[in-house]
Structure formats: structure tokens, C-alpha cells
mmCIF file as gemmi writes it, N, C-alpha and C atoms, coordinates in Angstrom:
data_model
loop_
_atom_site.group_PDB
_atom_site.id
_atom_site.type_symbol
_atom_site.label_atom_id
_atom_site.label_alt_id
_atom_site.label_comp_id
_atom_site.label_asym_id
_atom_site.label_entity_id
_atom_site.label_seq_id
_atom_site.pdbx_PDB_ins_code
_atom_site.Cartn_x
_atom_site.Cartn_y
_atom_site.Cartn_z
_atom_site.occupancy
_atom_site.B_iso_or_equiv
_atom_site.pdbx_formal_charge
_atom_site.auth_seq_id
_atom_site.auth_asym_id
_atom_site.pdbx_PDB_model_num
ATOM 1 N N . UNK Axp A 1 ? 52.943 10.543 -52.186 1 0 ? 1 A 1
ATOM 2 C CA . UNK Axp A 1 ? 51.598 10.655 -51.673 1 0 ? 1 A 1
ATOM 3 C C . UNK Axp A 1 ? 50.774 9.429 -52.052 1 0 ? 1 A 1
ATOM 4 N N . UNK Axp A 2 ? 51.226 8.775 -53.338 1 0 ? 2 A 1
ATOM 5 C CA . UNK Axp A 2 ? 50.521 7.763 -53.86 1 0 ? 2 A 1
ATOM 6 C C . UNK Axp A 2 ? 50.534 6.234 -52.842 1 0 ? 2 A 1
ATOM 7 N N . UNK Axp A 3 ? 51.92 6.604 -52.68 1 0 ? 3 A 1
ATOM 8 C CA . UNK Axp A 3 ? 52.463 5.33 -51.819 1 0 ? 3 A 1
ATOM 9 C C . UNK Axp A 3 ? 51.495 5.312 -50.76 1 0 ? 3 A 1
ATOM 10 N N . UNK Axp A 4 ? 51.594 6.9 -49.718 1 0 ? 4 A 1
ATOM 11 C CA . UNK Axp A 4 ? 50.855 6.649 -48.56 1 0 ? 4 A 1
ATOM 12 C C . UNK Axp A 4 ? 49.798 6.276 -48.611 1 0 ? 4 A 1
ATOM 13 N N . UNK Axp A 5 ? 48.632 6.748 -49.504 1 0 ? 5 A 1
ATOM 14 C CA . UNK Axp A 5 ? 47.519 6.044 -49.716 1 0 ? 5 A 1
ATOM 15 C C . UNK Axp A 5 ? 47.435 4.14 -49.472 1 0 ? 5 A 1
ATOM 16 N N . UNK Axp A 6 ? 48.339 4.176 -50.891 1 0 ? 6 A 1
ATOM 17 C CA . UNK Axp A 6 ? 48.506 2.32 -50.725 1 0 ? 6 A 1
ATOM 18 C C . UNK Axp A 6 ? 48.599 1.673 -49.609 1 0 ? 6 A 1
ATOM 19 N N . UNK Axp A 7 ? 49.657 2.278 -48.679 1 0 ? 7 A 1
ATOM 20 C CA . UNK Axp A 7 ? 50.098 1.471 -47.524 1 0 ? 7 A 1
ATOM 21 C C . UNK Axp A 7 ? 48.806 1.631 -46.126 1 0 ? 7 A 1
ATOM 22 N N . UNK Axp A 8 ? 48.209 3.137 -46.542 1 0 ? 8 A 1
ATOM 23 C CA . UNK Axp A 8 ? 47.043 3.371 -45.473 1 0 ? 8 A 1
ATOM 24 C C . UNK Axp A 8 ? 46.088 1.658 -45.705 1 0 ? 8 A 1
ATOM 25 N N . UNK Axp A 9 ? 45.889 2.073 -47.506 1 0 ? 9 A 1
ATOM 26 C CA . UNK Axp A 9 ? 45.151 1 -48.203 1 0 ? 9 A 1
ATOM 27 C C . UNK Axp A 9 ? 44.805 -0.417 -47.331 1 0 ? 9 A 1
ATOM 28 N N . UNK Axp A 10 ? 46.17 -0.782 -47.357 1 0 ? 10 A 1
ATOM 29 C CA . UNK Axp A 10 ? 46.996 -2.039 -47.452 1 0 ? 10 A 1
ATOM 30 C C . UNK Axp A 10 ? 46.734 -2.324 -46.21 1 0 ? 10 A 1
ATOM 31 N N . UNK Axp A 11 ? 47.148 -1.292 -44.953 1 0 ? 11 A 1
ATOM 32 C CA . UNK Axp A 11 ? 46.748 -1.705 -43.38 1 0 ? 11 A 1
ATOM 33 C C . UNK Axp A 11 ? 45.309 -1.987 -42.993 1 0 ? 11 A 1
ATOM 34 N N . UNK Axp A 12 ? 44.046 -0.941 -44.093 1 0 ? 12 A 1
ATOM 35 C CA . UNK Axp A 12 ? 42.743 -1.367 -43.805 1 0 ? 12 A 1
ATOM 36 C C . UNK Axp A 12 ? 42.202 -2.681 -43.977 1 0 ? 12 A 1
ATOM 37 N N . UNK Axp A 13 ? 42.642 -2.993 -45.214 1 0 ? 13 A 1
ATOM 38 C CA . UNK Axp A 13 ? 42.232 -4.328 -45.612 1 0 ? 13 A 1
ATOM 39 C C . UNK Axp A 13 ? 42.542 -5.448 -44.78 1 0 ? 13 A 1
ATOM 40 N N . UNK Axp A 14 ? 44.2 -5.623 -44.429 1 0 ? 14 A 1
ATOM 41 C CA . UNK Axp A 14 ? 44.622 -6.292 -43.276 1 0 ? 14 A 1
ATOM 42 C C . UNK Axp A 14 ? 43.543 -6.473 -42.154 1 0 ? 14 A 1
ATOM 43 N N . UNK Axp A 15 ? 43.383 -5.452 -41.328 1 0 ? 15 A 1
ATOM 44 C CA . UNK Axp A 15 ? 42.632 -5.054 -40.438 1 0 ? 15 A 1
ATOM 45 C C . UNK Axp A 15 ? 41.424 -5.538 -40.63 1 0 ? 15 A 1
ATOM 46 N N . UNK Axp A 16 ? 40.635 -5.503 -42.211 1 0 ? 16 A 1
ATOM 47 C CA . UNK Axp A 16 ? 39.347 -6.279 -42.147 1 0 ? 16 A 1
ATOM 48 C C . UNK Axp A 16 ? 39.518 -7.535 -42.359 1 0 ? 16 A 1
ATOM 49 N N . UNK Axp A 17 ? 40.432 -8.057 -43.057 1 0 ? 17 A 1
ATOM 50 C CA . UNK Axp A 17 ? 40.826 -9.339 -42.917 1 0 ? 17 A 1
ATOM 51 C C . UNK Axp A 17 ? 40.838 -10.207 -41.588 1 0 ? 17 A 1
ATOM 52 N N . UNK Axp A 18 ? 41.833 -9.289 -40.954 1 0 ? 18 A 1
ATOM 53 C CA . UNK Axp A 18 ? 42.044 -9.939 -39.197 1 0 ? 18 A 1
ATOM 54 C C . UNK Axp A 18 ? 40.705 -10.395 -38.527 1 0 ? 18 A 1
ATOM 55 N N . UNK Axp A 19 ? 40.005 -9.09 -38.799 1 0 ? 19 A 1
ATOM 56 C CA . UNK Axp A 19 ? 38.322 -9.337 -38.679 1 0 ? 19 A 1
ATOM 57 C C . UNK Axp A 19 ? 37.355 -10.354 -38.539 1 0 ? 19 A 1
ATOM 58 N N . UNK Axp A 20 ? 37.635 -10.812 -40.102 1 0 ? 20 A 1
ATOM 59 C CA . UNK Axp A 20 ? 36.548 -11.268 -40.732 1 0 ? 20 A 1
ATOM 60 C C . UNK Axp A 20 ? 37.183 -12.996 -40.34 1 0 ? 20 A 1
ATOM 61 N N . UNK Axp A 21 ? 38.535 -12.9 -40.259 1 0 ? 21 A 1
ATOM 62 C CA . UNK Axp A 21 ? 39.185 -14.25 -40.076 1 0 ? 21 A 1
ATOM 63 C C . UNK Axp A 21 ? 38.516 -14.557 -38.147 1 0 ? 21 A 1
ATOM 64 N N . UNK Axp A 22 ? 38.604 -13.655 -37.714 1 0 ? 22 A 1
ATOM 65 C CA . UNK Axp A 22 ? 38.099 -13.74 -36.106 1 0 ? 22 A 1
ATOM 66 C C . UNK Axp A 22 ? 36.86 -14.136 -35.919 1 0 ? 22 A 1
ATOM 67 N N . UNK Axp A 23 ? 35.912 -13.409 -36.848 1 0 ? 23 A 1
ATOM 68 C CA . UNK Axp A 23 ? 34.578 -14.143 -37.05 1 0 ? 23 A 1
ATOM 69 C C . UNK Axp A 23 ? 34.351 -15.509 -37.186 1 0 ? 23 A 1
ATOM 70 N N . UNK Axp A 24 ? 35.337 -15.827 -38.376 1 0 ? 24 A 1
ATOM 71 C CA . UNK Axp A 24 ? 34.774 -17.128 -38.984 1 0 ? 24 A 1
ATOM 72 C C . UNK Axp A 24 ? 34.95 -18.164 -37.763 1 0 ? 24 A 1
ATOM 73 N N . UNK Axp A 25 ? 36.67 -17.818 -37.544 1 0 ? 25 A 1
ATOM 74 C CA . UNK Axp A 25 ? 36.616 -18.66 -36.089 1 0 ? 25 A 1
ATOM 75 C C . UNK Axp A 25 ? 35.971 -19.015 -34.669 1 0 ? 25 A 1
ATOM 76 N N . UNK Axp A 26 ? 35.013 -17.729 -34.815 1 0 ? 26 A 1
ATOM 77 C CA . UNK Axp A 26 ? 34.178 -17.668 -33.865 1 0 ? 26 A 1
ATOM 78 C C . UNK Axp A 26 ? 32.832 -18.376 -34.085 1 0 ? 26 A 1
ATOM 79 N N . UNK Axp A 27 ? 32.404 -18.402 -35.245 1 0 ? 27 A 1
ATOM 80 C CA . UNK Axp A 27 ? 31.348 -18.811 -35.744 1 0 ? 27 A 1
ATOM 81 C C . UNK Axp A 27 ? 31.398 -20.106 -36.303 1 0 ? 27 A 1
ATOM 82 N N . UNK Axp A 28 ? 32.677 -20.638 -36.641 1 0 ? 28 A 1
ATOM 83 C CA . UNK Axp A 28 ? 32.651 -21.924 -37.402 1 0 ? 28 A 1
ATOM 84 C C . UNK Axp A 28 ? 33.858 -22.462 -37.035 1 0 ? 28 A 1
ATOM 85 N N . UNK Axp A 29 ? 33.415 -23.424 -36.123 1 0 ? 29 A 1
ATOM 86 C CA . UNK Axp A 29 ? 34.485 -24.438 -35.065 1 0 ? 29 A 1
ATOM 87 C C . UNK Axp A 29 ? 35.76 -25.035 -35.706 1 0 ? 29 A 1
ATOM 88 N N . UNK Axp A 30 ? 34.856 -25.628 -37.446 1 0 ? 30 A 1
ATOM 89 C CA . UNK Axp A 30 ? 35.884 -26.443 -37.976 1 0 ? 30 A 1
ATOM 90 C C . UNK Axp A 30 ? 36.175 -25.658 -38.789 1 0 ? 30 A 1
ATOM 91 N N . UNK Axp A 31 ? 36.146 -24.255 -39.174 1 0 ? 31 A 1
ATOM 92 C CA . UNK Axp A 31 ? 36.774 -23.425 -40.264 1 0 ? 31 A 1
ATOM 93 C C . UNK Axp A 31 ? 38.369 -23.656 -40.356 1 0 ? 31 A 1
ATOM 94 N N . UNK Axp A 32 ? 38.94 -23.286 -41.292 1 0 ? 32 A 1
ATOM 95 C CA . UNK Axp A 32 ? 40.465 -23.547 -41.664 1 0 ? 32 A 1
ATOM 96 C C . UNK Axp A 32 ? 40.33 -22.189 -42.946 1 0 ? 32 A 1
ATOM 97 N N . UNK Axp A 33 ? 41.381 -21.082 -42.46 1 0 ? 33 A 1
ATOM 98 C CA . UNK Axp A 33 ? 41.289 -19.989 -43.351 1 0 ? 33 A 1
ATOM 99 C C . UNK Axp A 33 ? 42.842 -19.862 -43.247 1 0 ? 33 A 1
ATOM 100 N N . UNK Axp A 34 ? 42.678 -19.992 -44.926 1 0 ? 34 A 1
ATOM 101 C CA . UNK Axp A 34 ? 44.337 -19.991 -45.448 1 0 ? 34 A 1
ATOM 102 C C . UNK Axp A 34 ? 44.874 -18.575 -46.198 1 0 ? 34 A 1
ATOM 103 N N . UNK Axp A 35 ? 46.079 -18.331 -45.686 1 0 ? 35 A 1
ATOM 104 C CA . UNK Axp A 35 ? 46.763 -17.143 -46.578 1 0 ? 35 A 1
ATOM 105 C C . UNK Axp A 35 ? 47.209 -17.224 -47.983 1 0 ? 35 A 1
ATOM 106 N N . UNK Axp A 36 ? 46.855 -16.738 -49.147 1 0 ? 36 A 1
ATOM 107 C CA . UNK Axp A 36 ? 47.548 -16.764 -50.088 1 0 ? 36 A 1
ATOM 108 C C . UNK Axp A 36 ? 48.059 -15.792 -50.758 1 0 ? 36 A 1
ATOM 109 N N . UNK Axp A 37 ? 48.927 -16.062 -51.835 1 0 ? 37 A 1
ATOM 110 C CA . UNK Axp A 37 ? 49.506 -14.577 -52.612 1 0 ? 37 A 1
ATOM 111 C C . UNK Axp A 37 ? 50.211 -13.834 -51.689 1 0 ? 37 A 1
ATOM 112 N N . UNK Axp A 38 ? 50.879 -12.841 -52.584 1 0 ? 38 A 1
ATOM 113 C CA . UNK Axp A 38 ? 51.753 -12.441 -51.702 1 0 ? 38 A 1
ATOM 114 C C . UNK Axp A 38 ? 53.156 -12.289 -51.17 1 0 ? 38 A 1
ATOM 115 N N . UNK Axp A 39 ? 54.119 -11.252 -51.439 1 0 ? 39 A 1
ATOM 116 C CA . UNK Axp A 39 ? 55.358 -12.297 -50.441 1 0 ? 39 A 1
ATOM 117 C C . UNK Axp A 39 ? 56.289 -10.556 -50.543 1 0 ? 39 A 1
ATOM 118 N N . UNK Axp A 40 ? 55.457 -9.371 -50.04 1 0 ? 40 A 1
ATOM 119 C CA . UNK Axp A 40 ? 56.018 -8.578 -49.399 1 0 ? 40 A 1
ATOM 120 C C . UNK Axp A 40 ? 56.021 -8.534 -47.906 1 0 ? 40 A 1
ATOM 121 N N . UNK Axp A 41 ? 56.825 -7.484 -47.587 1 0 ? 41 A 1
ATOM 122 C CA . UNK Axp A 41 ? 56.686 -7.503 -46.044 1 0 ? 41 A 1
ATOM 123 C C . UNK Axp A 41 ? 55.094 -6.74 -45.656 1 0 ? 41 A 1
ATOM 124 N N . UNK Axp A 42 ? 55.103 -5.852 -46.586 1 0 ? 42 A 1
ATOM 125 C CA . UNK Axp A 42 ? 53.725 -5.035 -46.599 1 0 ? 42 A 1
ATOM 126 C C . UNK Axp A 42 ? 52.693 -5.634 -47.415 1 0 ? 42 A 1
ATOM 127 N N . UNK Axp A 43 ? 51.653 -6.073 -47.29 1 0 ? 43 A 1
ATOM 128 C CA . UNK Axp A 43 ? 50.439 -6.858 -48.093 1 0 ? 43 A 1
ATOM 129 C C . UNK Axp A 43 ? 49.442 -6.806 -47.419 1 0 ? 43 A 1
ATOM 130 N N . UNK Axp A 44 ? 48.335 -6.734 -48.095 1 0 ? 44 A 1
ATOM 131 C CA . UNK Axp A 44 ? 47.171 -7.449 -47.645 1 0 ? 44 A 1
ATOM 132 C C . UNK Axp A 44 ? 46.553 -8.456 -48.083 1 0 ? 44 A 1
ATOM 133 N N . UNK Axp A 45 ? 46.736 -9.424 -46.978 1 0 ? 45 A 1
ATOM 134 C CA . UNK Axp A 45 ? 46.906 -10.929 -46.917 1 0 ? 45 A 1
ATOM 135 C C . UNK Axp A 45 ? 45.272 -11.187 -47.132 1 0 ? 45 A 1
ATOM 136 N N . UNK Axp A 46 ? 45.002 -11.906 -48.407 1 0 ? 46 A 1
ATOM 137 C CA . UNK Axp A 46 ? 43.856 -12.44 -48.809 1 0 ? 46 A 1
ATOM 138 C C . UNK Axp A 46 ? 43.676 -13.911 -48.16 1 0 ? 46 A 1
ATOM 139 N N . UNK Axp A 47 ? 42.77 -13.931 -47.937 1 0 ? 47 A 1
ATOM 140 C CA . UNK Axp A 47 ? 42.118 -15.211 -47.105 1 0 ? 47 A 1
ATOM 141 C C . UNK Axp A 47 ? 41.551 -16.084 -48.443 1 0 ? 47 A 1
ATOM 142 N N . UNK Axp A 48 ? 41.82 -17.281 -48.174 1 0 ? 48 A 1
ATOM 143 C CA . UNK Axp A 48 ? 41.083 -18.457 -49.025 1 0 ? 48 A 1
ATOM 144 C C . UNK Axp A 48 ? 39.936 -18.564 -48.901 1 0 ? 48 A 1
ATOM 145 N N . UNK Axp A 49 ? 38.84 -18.078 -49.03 1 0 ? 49 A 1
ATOM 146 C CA . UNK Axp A 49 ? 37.665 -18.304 -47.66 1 0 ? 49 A 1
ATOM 147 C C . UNK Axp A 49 ? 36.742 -19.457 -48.654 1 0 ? 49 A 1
ATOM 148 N N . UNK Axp A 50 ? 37.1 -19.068 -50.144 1 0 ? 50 A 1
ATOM 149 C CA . UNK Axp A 50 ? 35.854 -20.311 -50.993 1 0 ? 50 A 1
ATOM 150 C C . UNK Axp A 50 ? 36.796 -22.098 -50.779 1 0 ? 50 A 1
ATOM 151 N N . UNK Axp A 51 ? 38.068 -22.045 -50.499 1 0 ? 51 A 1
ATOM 152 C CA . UNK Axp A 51 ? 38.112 -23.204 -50.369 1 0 ? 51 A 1
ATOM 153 C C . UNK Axp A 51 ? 38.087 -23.795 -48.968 1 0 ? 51 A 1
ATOM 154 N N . UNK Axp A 52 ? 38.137 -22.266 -48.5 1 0 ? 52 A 1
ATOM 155 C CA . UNK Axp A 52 ? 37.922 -23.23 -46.327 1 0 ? 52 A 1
ATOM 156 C C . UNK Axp A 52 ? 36.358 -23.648 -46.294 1 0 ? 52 A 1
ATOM 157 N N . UNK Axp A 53 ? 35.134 -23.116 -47.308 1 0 ? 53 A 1
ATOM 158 C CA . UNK Axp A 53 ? 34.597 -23.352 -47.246 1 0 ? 53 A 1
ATOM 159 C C . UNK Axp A 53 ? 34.012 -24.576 -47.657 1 0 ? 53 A 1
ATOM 160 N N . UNK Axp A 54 ? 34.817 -24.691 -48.585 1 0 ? 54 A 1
ATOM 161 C CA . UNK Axp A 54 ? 34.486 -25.981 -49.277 1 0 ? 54 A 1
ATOM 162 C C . UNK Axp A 54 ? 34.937 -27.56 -48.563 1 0 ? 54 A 1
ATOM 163 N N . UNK Axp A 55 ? 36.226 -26.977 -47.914 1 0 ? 55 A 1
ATOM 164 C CA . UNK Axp A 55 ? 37.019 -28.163 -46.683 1 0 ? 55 A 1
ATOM 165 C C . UNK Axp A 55 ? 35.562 -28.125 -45.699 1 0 ? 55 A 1
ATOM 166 N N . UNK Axp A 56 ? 35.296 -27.452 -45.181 1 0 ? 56 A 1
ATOM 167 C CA . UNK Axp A 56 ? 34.557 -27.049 -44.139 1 0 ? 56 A 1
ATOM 168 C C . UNK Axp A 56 ? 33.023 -28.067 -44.715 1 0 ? 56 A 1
ATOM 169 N N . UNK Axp A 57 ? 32.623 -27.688 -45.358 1 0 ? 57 A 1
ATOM 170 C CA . UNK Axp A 57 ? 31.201 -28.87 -46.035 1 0 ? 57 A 1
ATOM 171 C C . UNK Axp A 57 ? 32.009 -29.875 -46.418 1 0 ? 57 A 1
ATOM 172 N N . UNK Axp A 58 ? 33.494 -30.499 -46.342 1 0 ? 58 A 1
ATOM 173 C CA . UNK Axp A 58 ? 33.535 -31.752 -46.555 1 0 ? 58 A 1
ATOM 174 C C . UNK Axp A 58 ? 33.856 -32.593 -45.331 1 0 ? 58 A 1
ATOM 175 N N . UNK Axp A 59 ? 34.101 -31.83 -44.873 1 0 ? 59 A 1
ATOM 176 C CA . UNK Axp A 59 ? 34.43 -32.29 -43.121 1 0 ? 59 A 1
ATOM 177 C C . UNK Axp A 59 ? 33.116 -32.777 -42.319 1 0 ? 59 A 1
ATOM 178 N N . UNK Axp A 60 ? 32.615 -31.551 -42.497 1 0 ? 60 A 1
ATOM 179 C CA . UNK Axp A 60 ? 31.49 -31.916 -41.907 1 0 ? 60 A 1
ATOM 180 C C . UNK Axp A 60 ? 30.1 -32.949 -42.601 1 0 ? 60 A 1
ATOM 181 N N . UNK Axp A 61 ? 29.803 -32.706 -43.542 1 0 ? 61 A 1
ATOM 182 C CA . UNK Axp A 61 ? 28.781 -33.563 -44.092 1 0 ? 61 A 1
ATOM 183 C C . UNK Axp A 61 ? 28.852 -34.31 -45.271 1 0 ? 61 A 1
């Protein structure tokens, strides 16, 4: 039962991830959002977002 939780877990986060990664791209031309950690088949894939941000203000200005 514990598991199912996790894996429910695991698909939400994904899912807001997918999200939030769709946004940025939508909103920020030169964004670059990287995957890290990780290396099951099942995860929820954390986004780099403080260093795309940081590429992102060096790119640009």
C-alpha cells in the first residue's frame, strides 16, 4: 500500500514538473531546464531551474 502511494506520489510530481517545464518554455524563449538525479525507471525528475536561471541572466544580460 506504501509503494502505491509513492508511485501515485512519483507520477504527480512528474506531471507538475512536465508543467512547470511547459511554462518556462512558454514564457522564457532562452530558458534551458535540465534533468538531474535520479536513474530509476520510476522518478520524479527534478528540474535544475536555479541554474537555468542563472544561464538564462547570463545569456541574456
Amino acid at each position: 500500500m506504501s509503494r502505491d502511494r509513492d508511485i501515485e506520489r512519483t507520477i504527480r510530481h512528474g506531471e507538475r514538473n512536465h508543467d512547470a517545464k511547459r511554462l518556462i518554455h512558454n514564457w522564457c524563449r532562452h530558458a534551458h531546464v535540465e534533468k538531474f538525479g535520479g536513474s530509476r525507471r520510476l522518478q520524479s525528475p527534478a528540474f535544475a531551474l536555479i541554474d537555468s536561471v542563472a544561464r538564462l541572466s547570463n545569456e541574456i544580460g
